[in-house]
N, C-alpha and C positions, 0 to 999 in steps of 0.2 A: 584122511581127516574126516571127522564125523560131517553130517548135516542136519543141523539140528531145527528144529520145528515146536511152538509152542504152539498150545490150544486152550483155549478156556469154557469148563464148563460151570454156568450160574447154575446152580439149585435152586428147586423151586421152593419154595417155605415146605419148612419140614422132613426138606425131603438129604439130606447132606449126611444122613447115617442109611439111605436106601444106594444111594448113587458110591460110597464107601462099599458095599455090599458086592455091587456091580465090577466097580471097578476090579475089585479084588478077584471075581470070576473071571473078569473080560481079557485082562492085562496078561496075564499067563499065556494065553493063545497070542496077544502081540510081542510079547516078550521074546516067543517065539517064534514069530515071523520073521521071513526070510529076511534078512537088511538090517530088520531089528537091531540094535546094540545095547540100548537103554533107554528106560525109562523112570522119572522122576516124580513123583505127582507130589503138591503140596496145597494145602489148602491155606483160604483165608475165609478164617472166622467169622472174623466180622461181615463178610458181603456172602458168606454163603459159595463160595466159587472157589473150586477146585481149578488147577494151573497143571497141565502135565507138559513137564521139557523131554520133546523126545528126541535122540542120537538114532539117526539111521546111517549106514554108510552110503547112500547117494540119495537124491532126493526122487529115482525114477520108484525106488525101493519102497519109500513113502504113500507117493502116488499111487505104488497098484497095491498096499496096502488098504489106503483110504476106499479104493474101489471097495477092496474084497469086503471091509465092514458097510460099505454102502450093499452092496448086492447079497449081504449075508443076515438082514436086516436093522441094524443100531438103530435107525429111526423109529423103530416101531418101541425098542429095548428104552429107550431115552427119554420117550415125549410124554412119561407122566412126572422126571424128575428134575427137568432140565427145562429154562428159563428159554426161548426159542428153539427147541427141541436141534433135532440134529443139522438143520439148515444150520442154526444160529450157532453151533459148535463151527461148522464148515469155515462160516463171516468171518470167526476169531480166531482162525488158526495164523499167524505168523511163523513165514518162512525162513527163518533166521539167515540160514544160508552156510557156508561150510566154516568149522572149528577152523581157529585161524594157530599155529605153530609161532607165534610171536614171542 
């Protein structure tokens, strides 16, 4: 069963067709990352804040994931589009926890 994990990134005014731009670069390399299984993104209009639901198959998958974009630099890629730059992405991630077969 999957592990799934939500994130939310706010935009900053203006910036919600740069961070579209990004993602669409960015997502293809996690798509493909190991543990990877999927990825969702959906955005709301109104606040400006992109929502991506992501399926990994275990949450250790995740974790060395997040490293690799931490040590590969997203902070730096982020903090002209993103409302708390990549800290504030970090604060909002919810760990949902594993797909339940119910």
């Amino acid at each position: 069963m999957s592990f799934v994990v939500v994130a939310k990134f706010p935009c900053k005014p203006g910036q919600v067709e740069a961070m579209a731009d990004l993602f669409k670069a960015a997502l293809s390399d996690t798509r493909e990352f190991a543990g990877c299984e999927r990825i969702d993104v959906v955005l709301n209009e109104a606040s400006g804040t992109y929502l991506l639901v992501e399926y990994w198959d275990q949450e250790a998958s995740y974790d060395t994931y997040l490293q690799w974009r931490t040590d590969t630099g997203i902070a730096e890629v982020l903090a002209p589009h993103i409302e708390g730059g990549w800290d504030g992405v970090l604060a909002s991630v919810d760990r949902l926890g594993q797909m339940q077969d119910i």
